[in-house]
N, CA, C and O atoms as a CHARMM CRD file, in Angstrom:
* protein
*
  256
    1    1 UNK  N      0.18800  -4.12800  16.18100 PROA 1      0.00000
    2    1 UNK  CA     0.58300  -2.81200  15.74400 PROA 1      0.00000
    3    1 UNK  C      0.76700  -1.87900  16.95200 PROA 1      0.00000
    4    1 UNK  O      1.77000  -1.18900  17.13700 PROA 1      0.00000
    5    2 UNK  N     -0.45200  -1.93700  17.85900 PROA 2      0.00000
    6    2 UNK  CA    -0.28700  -1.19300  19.25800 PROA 2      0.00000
    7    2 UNK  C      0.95500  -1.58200  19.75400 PROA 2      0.00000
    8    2 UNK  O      1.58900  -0.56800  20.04700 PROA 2      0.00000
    9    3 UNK  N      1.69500  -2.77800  20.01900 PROA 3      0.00000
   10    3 UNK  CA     2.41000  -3.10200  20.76400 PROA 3      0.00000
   11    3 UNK  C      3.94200  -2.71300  20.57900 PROA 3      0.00000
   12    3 UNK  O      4.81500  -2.71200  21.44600 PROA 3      0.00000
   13    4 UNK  N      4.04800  -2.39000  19.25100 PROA 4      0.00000
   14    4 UNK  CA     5.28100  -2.07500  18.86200 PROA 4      0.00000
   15    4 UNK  C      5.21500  -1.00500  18.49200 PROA 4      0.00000
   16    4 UNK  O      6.22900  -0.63400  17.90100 PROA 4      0.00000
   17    5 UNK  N      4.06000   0.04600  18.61600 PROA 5      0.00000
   18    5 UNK  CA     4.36200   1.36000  18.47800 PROA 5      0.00000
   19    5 UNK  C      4.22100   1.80700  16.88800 PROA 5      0.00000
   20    5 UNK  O      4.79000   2.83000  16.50500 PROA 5      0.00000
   21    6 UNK  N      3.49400   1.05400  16.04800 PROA 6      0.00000
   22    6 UNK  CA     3.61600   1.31600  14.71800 PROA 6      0.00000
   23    6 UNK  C      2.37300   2.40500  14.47400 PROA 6      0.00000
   24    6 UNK  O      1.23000   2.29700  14.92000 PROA 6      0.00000
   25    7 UNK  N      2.85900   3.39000  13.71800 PROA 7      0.00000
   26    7 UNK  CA     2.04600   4.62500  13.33700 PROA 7      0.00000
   27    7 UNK  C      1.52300   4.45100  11.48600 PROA 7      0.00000
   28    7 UNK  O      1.64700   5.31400  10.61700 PROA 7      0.00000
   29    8 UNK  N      1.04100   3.29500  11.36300 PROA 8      0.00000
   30    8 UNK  CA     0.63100   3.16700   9.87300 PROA 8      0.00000
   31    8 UNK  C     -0.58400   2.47200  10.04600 PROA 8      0.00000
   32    8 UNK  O     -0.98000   2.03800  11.12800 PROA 8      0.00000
   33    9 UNK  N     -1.29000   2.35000   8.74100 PROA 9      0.00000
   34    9 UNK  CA    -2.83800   1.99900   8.84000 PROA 9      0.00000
   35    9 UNK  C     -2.89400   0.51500   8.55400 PROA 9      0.00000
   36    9 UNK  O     -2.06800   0.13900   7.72200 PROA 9      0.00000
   37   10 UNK  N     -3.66900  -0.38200   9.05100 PROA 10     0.00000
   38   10 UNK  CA    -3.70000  -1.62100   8.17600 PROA 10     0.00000
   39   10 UNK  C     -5.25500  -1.83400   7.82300 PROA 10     0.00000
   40   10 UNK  O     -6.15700  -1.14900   8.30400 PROA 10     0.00000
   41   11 UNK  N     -5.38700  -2.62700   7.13600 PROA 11     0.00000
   42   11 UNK  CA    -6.75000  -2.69900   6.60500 PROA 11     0.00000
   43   11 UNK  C     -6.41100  -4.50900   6.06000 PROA 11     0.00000
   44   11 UNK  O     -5.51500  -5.11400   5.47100 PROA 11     0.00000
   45   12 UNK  N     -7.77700  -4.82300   6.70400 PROA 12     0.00000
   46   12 UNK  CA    -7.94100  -6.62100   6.51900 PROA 12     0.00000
   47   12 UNK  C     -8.87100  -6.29700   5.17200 PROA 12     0.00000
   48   12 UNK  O     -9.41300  -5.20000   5.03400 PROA 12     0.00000
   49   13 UNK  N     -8.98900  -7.31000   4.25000 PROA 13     0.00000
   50   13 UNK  CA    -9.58900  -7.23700   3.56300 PROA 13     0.00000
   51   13 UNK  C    -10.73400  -8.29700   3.22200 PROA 13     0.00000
   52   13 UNK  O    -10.48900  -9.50200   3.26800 PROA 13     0.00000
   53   14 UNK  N    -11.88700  -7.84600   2.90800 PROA 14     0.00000
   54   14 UNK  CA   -13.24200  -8.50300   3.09700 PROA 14     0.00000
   55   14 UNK  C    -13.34800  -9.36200   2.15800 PROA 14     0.00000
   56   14 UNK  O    -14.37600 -10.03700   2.10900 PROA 14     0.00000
   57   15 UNK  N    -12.38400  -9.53200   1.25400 PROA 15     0.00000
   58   15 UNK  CA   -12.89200 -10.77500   0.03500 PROA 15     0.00000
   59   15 UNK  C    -11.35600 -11.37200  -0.08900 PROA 15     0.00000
   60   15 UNK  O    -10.45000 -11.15300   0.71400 PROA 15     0.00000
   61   16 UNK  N    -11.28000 -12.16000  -1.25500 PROA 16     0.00000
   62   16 UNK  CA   -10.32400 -12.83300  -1.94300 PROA 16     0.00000
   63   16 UNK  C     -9.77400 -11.32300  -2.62200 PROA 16     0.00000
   64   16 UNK  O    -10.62200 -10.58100  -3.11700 PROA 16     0.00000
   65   17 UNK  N     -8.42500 -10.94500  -2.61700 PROA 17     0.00000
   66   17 UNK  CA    -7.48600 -10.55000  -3.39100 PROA 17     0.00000
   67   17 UNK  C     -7.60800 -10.87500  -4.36600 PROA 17     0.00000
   68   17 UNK  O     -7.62700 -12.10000  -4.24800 PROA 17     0.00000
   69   18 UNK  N     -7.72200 -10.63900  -5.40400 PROA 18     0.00000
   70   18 UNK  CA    -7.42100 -10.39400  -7.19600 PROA 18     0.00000
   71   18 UNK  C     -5.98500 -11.01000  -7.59900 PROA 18     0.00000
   72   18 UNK  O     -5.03800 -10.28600  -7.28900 PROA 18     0.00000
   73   19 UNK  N     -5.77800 -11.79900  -8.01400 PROA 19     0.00000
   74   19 UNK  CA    -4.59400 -12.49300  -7.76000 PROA 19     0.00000
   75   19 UNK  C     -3.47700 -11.43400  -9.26500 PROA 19     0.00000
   76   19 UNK  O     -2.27400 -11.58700  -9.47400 PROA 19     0.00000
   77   20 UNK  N     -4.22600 -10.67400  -9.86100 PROA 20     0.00000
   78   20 UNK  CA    -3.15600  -9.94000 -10.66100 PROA 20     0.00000
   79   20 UNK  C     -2.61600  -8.16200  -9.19100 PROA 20     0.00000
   80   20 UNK  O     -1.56400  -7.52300  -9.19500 PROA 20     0.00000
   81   21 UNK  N     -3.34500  -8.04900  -8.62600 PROA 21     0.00000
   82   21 UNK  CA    -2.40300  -7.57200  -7.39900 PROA 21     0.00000
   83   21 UNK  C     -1.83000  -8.38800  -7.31800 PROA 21     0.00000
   84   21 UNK  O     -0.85600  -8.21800  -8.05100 PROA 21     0.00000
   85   22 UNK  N     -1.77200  -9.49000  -6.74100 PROA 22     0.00000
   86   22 UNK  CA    -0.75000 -10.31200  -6.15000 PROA 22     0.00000
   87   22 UNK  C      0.94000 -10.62800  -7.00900 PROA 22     0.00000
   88   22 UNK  O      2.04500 -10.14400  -6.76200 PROA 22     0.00000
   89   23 UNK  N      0.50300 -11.63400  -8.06200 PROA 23     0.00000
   90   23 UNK  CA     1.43900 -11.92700  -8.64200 PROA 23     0.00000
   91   23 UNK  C      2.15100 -13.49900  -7.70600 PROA 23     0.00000
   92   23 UNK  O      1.57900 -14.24500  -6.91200 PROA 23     0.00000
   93   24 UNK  N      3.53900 -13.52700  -8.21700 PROA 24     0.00000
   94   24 UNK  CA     4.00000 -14.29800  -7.20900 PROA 24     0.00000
   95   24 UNK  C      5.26700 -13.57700  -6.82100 PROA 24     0.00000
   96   24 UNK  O      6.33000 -14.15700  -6.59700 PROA 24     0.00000
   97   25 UNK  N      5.17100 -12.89600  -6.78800 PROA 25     0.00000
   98   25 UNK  CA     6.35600 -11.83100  -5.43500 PROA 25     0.00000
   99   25 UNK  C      5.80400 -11.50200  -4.09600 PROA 25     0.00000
  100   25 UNK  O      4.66200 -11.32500  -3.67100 PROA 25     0.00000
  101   26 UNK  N      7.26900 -11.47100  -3.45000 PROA 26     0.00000
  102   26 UNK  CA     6.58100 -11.25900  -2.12900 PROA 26     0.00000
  103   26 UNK  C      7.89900 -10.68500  -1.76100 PROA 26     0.00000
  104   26 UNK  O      8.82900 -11.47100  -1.94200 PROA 26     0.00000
  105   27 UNK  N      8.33400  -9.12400  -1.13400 PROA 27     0.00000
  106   27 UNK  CA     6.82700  -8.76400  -0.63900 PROA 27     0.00000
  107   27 UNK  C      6.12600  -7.80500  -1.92300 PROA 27     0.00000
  108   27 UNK  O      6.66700  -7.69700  -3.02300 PROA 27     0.00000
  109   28 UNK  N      5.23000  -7.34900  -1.66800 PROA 28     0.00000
  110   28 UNK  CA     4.64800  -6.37200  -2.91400 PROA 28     0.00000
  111   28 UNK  C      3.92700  -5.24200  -2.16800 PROA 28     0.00000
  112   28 UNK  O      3.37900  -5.19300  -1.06700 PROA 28     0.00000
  113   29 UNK  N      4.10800  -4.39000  -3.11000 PROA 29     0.00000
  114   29 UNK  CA     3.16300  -3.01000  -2.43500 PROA 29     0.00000
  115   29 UNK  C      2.43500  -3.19700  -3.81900 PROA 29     0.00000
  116   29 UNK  O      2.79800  -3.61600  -4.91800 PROA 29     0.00000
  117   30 UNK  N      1.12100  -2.65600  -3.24500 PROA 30     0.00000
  118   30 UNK  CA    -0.20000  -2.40900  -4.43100 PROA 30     0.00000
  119   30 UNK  C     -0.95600  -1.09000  -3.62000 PROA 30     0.00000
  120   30 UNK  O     -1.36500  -0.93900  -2.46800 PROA 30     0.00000
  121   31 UNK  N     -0.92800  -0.42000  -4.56000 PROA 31     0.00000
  122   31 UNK  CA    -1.20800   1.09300  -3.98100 PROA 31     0.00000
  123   31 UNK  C     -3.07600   1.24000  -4.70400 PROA 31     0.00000
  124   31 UNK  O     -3.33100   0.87400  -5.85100 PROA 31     0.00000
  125   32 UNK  N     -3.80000   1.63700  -4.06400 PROA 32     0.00000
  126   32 UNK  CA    -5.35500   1.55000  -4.91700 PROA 32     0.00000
  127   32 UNK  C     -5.96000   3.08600  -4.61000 PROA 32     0.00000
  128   32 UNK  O     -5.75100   3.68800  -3.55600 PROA 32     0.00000
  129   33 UNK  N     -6.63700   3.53000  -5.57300 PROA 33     0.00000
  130   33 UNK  CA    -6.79500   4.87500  -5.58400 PROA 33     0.00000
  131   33 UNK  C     -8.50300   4.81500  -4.40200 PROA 33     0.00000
  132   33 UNK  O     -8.51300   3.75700  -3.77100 PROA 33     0.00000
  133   34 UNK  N     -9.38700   5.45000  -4.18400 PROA 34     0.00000
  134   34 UNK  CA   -10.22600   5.41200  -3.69500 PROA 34     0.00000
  135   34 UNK  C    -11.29500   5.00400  -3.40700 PROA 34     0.00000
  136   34 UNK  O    -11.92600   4.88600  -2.35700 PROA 34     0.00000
  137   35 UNK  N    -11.61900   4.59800  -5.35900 PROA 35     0.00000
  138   35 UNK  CA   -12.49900   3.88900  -5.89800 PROA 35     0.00000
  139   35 UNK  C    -11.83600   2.19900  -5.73600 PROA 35     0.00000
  140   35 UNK  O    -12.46600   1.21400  -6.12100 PROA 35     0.00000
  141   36 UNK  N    -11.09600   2.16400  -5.39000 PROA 36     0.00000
  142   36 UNK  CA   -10.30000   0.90500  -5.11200 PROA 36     0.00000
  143   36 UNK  C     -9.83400   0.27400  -6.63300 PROA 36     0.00000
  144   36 UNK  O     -9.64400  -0.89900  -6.95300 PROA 36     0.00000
  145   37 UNK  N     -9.74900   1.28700  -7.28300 PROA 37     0.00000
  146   37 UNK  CA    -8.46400   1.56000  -8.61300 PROA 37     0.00000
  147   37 UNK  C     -7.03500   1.05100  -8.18400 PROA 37     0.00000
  148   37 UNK  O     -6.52100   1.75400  -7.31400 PROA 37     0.00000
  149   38 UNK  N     -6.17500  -0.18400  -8.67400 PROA 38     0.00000
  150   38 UNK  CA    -5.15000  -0.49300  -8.67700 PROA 38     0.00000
  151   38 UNK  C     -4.16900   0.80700  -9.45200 PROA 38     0.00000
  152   38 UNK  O     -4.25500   0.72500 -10.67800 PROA 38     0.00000
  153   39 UNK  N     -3.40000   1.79900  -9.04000 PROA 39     0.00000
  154   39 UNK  CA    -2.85700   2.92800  -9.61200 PROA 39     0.00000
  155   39 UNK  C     -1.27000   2.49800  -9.73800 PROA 39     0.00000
  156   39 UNK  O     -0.46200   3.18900 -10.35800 PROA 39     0.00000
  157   40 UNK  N     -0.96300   1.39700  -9.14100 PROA 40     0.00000
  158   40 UNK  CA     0.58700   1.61800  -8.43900 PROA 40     0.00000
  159   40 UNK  C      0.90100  -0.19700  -8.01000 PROA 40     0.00000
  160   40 UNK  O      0.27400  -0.53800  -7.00700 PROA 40     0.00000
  161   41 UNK  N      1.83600  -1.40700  -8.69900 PROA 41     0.00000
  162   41 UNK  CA     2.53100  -2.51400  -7.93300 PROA 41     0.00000
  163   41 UNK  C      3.95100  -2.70800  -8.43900 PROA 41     0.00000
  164   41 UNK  O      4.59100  -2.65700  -9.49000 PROA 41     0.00000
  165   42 UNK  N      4.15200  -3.02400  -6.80000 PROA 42     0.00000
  166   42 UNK  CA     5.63300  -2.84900  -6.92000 PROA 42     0.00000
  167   42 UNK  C      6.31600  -3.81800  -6.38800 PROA 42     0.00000
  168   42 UNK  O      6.91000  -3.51800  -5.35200 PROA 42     0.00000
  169   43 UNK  N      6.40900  -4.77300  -6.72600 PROA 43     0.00000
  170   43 UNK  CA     7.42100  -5.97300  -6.08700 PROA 43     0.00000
  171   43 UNK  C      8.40500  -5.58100  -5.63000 PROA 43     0.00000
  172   43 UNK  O      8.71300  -4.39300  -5.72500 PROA 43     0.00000
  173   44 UNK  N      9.21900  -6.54100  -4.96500 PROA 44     0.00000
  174   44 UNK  CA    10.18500  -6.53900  -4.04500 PROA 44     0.00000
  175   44 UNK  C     10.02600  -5.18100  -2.74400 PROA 44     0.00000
  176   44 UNK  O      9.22400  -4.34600  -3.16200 PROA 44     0.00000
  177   45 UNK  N     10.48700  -4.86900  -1.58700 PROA 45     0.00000
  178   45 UNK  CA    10.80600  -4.21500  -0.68800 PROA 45     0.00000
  179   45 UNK  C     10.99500  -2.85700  -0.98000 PROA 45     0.00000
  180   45 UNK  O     11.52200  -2.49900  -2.03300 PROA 45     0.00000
  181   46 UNK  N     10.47900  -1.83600   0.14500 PROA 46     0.00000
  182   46 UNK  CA     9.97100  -0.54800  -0.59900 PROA 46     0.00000
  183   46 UNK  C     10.88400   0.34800   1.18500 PROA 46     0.00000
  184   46 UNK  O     10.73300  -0.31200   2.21400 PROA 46     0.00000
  185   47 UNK  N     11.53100   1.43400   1.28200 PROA 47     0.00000
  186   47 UNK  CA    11.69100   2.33800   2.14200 PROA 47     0.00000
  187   47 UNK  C     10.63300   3.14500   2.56200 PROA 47     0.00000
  188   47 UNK  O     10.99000   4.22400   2.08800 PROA 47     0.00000
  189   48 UNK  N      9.47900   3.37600   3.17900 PROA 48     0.00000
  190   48 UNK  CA     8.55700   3.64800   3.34200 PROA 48     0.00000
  191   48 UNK  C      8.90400   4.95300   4.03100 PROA 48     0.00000
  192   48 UNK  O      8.11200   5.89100   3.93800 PROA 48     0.00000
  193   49 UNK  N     10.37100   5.11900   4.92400 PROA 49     0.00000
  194   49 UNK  CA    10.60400   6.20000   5.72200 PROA 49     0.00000
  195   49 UNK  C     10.94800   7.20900   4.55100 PROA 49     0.00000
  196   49 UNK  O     11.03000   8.35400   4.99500 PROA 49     0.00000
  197   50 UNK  N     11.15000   7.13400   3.33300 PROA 50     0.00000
  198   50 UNK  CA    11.91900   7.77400   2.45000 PROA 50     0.00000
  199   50 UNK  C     10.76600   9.05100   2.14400 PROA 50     0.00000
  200   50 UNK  O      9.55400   9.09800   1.93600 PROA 50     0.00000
  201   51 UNK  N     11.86600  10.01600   2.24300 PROA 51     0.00000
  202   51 UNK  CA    10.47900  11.61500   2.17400 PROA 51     0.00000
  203   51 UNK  C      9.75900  11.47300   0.46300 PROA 51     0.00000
  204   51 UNK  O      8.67500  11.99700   0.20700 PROA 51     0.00000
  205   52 UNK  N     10.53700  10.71500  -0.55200 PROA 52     0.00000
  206   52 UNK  CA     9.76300  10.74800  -1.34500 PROA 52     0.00000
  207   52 UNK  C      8.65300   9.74600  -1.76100 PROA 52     0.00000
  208   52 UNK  O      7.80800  10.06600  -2.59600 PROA 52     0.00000
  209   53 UNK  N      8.66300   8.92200  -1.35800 PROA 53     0.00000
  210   53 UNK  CA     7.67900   7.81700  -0.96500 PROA 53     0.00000
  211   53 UNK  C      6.14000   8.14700   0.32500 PROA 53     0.00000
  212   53 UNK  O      4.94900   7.83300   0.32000 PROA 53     0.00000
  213   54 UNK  N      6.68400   8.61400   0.89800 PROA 54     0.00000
  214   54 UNK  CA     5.97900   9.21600   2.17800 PROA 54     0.00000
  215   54 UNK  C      4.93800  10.51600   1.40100 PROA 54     0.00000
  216   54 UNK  O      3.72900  10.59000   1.62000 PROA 54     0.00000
  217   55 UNK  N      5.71100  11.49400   0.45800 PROA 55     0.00000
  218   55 UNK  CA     5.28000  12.21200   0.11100 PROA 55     0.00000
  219   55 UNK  C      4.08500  11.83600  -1.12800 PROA 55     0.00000
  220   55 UNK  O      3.33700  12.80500  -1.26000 PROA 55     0.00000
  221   56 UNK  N      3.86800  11.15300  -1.68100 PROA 56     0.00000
  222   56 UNK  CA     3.62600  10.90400  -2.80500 PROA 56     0.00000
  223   56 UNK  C      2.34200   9.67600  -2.42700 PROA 56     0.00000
  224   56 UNK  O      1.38500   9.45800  -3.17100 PROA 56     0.00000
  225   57 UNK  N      2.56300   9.06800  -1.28800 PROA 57     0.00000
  226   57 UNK  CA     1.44600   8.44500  -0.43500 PROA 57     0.00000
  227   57 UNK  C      0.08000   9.72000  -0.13100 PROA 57     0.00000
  228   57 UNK  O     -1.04400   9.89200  -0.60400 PROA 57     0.00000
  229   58 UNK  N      1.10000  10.56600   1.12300 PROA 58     0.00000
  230   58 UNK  CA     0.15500  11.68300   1.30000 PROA 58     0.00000
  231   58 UNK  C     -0.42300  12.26200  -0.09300 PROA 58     0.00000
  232   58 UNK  O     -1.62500  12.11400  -0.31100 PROA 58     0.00000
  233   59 UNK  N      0.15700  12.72800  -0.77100 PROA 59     0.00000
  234   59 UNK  CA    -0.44800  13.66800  -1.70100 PROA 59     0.00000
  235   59 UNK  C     -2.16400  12.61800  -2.52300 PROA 59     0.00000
  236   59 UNK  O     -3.13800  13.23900  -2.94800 PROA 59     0.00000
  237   60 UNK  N     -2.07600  11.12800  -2.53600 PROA 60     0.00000
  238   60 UNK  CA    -2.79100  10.44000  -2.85500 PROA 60     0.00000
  239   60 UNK  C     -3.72300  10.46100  -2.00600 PROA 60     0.00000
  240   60 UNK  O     -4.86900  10.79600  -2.30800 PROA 60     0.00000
  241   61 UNK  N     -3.30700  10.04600  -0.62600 PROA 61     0.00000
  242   61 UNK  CA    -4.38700  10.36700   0.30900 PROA 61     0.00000
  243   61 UNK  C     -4.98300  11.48100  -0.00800 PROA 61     0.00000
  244   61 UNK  O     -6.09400  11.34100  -0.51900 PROA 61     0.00000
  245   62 UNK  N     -4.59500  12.54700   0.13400 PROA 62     0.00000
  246   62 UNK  CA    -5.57500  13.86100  -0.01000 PROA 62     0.00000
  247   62 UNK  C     -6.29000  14.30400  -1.06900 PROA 62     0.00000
  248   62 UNK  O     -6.86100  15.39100  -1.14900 PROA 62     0.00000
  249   63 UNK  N     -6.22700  12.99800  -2.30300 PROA 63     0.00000
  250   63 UNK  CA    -6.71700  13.54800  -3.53800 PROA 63     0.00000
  251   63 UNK  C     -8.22100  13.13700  -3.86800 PROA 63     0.00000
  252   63 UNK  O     -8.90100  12.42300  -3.13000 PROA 63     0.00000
  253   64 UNK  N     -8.54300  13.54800  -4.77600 PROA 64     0.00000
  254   64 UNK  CA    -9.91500  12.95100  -4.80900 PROA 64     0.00000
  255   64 UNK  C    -10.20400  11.90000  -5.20000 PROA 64     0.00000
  256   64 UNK  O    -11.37800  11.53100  -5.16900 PROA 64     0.00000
């Protein structure tokens, strides 16, 4: 991530994945609220630069 300059978070995860996140698509976004609440999956390929996507991330981040 350092090496290419990427400004996003990653997070390894400490157990086995839940295989209903998963599915069999790839790639997938699975969005989880705080409590680590599945809120949000979305198969296939996502624009991440897109202001409304971006926006709607943040606003989650900042919520309770």
């Amino acid at each position: 991530m350092q090496a290419n300059n990427y400004d996003v978070l990653v997070y390894v995860p400490a157990r086995t994945i839940p295989s209903d996140f998963l599915g069999g698509a790839i790639p997938i976004t699975v969005v989880l609220d705080k409590s680590g609440v599945m809120i949000a999956r979305m198969e296939d390929g996502r624009d991440y630069t897109n202001p409304e996507i971006l926006r709607a991330l943040n606003e989650l981040g900042e919520s309770n």
